[in-house]
N, CA, C and O atoms as CSV, one atom per row, in Angstrom:
chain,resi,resn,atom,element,x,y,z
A,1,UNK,N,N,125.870,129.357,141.777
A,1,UNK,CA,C,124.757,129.816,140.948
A,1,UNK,C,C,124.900,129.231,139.548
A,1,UNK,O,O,125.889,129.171,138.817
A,2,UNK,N,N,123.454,128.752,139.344
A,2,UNK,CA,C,124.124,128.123,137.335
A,2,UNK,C,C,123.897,129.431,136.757
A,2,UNK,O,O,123.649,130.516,137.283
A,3,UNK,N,N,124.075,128.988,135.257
A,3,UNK,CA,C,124.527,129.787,134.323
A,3,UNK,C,C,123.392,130.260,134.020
A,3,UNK,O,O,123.458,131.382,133.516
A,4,UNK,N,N,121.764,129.580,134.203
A,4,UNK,CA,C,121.065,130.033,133.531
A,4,UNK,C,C,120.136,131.050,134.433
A,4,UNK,O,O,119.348,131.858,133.941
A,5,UNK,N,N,120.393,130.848,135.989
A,5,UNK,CA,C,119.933,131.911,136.946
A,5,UNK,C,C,120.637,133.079,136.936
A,5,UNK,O,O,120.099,134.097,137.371
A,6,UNK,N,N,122.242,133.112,136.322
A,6,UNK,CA,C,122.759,134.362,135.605
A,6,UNK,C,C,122.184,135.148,135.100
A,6,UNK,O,O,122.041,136.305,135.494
A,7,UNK,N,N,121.551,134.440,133.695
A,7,UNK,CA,C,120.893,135.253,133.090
A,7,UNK,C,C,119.364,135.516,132.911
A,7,UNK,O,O,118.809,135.891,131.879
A,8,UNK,N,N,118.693,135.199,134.335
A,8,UNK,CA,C,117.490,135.598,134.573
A,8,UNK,C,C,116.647,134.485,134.355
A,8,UNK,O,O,115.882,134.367,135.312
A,9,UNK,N,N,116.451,133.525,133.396
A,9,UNK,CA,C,116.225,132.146,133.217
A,9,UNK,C,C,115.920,131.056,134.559
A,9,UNK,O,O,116.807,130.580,135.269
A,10,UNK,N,N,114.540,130.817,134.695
A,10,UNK,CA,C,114.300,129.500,135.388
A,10,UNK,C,C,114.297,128.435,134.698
A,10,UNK,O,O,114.618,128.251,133.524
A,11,UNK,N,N,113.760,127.449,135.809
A,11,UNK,CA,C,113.673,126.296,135.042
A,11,UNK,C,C,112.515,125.802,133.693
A,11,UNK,O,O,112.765,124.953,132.837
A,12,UNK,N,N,111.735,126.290,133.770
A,12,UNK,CA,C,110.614,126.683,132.421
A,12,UNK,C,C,111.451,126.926,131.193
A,12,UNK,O,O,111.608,126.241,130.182
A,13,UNK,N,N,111.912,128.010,131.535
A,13,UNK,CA,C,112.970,129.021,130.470
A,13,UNK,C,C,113.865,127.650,129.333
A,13,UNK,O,O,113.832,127.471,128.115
A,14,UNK,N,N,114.653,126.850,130.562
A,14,UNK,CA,C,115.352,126.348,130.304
A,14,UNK,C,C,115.030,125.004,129.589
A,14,UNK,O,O,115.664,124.536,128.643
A,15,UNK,N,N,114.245,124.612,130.026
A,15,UNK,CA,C,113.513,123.391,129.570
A,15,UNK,C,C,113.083,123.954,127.928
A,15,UNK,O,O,113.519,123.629,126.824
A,16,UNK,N,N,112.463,124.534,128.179
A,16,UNK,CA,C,111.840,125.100,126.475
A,16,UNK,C,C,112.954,125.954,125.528
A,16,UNK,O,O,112.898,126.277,124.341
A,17,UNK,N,N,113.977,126.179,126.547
A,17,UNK,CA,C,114.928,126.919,125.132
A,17,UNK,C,C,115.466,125.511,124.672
A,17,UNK,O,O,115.776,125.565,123.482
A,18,UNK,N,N,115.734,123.935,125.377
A,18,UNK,CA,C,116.486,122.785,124.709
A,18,UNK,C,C,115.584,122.093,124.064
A,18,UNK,O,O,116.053,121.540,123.070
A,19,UNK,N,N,114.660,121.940,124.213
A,19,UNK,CA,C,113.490,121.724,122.950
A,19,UNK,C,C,113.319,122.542,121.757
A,19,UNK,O,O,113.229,122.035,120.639
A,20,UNK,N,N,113.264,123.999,122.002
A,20,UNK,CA,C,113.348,124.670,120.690
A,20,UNK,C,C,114.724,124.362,119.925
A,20,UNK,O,O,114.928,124.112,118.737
A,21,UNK,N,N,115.788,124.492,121.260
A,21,UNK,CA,C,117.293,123.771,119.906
A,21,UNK,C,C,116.811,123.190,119.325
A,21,UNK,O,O,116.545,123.545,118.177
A,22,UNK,N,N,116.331,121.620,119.968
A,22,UNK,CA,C,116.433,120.900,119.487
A,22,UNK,C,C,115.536,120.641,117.832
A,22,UNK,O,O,115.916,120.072,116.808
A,23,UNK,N,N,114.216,121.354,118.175
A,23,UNK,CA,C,113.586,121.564,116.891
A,23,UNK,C,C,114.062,122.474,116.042
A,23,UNK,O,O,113.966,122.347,114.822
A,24,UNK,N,N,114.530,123.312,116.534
A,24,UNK,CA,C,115.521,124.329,115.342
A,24,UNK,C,C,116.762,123.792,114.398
A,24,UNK,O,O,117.066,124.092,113.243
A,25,UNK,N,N,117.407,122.807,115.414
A,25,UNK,CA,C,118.477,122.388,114.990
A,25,UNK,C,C,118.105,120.608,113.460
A,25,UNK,O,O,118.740,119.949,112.636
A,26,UNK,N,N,117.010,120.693,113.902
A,26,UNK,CA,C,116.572,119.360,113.094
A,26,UNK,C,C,116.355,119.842,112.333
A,26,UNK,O,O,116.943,119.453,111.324
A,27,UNK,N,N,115.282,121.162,112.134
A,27,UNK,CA,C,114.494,121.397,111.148
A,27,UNK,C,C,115.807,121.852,109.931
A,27,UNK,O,O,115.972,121.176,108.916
A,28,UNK,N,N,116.631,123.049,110.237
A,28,UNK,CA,C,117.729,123.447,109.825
A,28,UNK,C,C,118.573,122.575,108.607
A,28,UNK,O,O,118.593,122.565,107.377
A,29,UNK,N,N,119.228,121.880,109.682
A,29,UNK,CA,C,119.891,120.663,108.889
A,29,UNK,C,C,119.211,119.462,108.104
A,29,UNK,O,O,119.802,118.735,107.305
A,30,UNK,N,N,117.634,119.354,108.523
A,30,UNK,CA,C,117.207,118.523,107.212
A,30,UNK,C,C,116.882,119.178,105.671
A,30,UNK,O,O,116.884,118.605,104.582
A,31,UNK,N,N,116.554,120.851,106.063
A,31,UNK,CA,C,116.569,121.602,105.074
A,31,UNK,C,C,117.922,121.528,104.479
A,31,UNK,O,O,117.760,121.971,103.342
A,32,UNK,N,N,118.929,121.273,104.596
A,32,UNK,CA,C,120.386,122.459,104.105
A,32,UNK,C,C,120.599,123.470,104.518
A,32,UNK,O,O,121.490,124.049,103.897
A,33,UNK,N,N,120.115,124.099,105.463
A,33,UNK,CA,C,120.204,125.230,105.975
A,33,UNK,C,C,121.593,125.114,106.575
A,33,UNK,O,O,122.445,125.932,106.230
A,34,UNK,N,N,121.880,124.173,107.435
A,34,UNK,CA,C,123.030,124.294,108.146
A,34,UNK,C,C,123.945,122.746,107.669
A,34,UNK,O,O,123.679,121.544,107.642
A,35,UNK,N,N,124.748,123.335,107.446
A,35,UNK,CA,C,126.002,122.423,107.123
A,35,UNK,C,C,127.063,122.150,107.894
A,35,UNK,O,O,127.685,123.089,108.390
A,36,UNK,N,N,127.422,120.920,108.110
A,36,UNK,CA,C,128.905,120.486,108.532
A,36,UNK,C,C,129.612,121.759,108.866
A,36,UNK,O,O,129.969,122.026,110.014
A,37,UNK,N,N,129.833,122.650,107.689
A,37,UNK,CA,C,131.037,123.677,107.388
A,37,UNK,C,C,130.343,124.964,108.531
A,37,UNK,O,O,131.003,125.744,109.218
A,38,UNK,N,N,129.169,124.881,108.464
A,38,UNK,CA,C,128.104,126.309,108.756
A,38,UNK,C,C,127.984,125.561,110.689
A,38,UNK,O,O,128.079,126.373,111.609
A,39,UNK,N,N,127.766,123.912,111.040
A,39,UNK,CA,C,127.250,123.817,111.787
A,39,UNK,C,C,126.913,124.942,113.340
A,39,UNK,O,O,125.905,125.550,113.697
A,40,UNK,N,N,128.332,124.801,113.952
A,40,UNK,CA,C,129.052,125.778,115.598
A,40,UNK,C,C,128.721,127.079,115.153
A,40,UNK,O,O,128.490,127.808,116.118
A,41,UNK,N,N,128.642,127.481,114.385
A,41,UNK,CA,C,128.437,129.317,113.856
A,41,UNK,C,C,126.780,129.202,114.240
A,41,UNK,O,O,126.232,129.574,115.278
A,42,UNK,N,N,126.194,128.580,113.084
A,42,UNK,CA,C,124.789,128.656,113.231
A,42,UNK,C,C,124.202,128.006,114.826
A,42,UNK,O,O,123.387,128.471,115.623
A,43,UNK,N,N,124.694,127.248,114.839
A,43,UNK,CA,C,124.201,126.645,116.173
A,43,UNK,C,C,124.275,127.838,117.418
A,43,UNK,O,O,123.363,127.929,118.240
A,44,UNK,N,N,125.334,128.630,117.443
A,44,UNK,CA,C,125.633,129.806,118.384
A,44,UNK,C,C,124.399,130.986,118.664
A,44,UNK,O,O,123.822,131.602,119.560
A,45,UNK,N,N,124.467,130.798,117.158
A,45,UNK,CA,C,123.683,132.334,116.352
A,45,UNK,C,C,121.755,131.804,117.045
A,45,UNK,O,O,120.970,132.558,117.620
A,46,UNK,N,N,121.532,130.255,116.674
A,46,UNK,CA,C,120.252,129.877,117.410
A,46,UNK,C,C,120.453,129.660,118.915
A,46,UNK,O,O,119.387,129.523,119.514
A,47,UNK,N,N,121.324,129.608,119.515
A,47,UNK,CA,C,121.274,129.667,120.962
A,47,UNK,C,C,121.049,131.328,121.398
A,47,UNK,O,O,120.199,131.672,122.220
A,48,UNK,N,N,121.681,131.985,120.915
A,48,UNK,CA,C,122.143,133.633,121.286
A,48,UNK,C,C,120.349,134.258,121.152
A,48,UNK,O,O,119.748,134.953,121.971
A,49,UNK,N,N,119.792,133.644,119.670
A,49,UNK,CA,C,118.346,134.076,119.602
A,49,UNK,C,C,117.397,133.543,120.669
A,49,UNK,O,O,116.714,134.408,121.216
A,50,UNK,N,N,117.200,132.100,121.129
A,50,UNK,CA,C,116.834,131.265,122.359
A,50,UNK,C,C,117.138,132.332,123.516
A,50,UNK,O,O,116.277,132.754,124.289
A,51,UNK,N,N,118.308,132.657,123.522
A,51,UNK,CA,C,118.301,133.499,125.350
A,51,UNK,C,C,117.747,134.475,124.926
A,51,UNK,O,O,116.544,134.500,125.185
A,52,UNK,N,N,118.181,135.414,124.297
A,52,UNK,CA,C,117.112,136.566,123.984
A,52,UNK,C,C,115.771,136.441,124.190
A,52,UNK,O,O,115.222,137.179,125.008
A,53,UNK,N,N,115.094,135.542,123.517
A,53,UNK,CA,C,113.460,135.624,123.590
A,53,UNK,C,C,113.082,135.229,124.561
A,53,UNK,O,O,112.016,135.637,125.023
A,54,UNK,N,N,114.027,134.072,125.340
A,54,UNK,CA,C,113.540,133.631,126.731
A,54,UNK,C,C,114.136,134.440,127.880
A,54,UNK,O,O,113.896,133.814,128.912
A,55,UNK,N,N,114.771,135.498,128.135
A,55,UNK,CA,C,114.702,136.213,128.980
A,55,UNK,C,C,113.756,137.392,128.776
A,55,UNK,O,O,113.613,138.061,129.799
A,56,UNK,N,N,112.989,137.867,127.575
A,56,UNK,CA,C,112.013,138.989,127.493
A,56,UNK,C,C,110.815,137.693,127.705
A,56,UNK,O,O,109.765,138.039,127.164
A,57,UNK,N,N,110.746,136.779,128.131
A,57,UNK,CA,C,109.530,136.059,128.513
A,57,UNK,C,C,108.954,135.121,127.890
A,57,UNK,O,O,107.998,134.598,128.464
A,58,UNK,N,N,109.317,134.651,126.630
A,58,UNK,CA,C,109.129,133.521,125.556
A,58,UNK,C,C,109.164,132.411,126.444
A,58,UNK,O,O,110.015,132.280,127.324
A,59,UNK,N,N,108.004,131.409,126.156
A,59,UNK,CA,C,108.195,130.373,126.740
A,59,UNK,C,C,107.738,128.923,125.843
A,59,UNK,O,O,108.049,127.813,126.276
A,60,UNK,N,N,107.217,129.041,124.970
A,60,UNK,CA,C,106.750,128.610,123.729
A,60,UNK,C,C,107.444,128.207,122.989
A,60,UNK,O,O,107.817,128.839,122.000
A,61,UNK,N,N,107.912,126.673,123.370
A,61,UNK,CA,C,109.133,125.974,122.460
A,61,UNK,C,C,109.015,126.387,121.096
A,61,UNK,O,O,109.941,127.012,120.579
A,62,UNK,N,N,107.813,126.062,120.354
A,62,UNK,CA,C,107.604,126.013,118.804
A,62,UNK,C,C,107.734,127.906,118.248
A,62,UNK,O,O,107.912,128.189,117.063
A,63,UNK,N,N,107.661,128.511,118.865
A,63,UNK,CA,C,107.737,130.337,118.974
A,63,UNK,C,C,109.227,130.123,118.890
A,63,UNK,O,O,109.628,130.336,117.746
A,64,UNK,N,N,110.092,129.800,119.660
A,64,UNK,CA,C,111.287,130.096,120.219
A,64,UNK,C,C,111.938,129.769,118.863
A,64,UNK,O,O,112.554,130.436,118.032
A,65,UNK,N,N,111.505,128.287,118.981
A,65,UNK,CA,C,112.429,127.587,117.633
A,65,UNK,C,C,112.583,128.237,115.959
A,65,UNK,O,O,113.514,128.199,115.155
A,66,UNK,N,N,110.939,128.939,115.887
A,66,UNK,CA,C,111.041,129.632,114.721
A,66,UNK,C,C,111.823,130.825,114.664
A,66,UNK,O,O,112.485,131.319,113.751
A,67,UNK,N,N,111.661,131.083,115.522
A,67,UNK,CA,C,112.558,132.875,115.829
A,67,UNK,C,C,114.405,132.494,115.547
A,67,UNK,O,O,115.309,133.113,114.987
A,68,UNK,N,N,114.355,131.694,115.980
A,68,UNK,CA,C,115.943,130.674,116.063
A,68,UNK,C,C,116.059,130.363,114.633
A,68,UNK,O,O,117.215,130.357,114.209
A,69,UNK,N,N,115.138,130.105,113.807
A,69,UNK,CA,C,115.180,129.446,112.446
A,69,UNK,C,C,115.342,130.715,111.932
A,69,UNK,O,O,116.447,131.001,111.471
A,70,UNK,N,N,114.415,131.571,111.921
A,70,UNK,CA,C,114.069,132.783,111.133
A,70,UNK,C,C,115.440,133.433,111.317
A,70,UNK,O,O,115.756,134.028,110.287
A,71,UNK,N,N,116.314,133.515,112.231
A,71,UNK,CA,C,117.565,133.931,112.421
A,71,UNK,C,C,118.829,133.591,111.518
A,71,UNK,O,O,119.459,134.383,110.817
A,72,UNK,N,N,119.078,132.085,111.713
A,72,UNK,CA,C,119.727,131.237,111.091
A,72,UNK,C,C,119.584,132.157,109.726
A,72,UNK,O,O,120.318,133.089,109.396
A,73,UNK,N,N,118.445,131.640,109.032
A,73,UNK,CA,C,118.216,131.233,107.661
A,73,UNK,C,C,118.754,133.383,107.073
A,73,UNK,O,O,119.474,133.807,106.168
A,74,UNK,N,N,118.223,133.847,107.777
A,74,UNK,CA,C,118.363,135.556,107.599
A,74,UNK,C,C,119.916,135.358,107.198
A,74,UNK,O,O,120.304,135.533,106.043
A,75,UNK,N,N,120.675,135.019,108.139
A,75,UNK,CA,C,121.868,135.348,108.170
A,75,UNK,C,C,122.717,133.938,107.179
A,75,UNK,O,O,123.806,134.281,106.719
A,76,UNK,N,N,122.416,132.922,106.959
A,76,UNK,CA,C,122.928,132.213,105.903
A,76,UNK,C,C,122.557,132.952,104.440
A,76,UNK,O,O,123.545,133.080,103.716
A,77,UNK,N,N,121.184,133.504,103.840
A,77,UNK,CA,C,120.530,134.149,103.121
A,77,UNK,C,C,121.434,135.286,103.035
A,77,UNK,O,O,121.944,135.578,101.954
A,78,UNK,N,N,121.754,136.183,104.469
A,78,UNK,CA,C,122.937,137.452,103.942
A,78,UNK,C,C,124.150,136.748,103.545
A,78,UNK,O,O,124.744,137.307,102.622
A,79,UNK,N,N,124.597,135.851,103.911
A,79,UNK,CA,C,125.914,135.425,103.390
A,79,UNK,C,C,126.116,135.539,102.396
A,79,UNK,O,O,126.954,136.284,101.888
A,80,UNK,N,N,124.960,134.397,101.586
A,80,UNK,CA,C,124.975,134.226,100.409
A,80,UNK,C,C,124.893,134.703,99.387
A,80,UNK,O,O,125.289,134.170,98.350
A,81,UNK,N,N,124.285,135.960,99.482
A,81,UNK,CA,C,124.258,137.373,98.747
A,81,UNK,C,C,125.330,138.077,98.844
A,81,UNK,O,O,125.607,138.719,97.830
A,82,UNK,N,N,125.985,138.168,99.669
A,82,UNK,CA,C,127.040,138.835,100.153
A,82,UNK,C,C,128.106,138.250,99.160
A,82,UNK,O,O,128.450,139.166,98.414
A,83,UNK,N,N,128.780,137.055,98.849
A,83,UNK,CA,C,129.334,135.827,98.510
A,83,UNK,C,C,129.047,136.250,96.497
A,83,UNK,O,O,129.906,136.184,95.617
A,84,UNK,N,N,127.885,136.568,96.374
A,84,UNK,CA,C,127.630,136.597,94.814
A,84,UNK,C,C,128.450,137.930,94.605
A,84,UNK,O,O,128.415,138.987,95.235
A,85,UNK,N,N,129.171,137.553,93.558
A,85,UNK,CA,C,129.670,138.927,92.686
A,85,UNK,C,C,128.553,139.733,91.659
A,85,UNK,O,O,127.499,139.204,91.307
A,86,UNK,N,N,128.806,140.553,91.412
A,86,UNK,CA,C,128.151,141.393,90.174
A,86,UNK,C,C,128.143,141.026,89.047
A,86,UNK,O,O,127.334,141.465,88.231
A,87,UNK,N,N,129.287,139.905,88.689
A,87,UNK,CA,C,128.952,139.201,87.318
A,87,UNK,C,C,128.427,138.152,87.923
A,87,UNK,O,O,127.886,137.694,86.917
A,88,UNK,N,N,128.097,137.258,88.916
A,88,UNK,CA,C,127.317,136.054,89.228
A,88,UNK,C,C,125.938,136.730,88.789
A,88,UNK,O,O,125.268,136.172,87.920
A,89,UNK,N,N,125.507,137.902,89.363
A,89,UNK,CA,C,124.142,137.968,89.568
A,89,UNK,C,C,123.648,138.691,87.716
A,89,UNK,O,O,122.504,138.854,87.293
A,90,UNK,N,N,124.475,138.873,87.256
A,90,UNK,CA,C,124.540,139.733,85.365
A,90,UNK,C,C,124.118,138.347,85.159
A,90,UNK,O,O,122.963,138.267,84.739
A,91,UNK,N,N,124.679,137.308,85.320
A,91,UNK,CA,C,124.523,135.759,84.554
A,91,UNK,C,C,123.396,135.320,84.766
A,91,UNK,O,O,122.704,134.940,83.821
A,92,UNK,N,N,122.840,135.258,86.379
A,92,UNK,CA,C,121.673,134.768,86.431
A,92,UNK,C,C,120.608,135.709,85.892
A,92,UNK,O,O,119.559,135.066,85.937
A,93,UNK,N,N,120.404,136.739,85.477
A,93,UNK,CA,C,119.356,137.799,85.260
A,93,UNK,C,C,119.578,138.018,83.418
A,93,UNK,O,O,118.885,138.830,82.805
């Protein structure tokens, strides 16, 4: 059995979650979003969002990919806040 009839996933499923990588993963890294340092983390974090939406029925590469982006960027965005001290943010304000 493959991996992706595991998890409920046909071949539709599958086809359109490696297109949305693939547009997620371009769009990402031409922004700065994802870095060298950030790449395997983020890349995980947009696959993990991909199975999710495509096992509740997503089939809509360009849907998939944003949901994958919108993920990414959430969680680089918490980092980075997370990362600022209380005198970083006194300085900028």
């Amino acid at each position: 059995m493959r991996i992706a009839e595991q998890y409920g996933l046909d071949d539709s499923a599958v086809h359109a979650m490696g297109r949305a990588f693939d547009l997620a993963c371009t769009r990402l890294v031409r922004t700065g979003v994802v870095v060298p340092a950030n790449l395997d983390r983020m890349q995980r974090v947009a696959a993990q969002q991909l199975v999710a939406h495509a096992r509740n029925g997503e089939r809509n590469e360009w849907r998939l990919a944003r949901r994958a982006i919108f993920a990414v960027c959430a969680l680089v965005a918490s980092e980075q806040a997370a990362a600022e001290t209380p005198l970083d943010m006194q300085a900028q304000g």
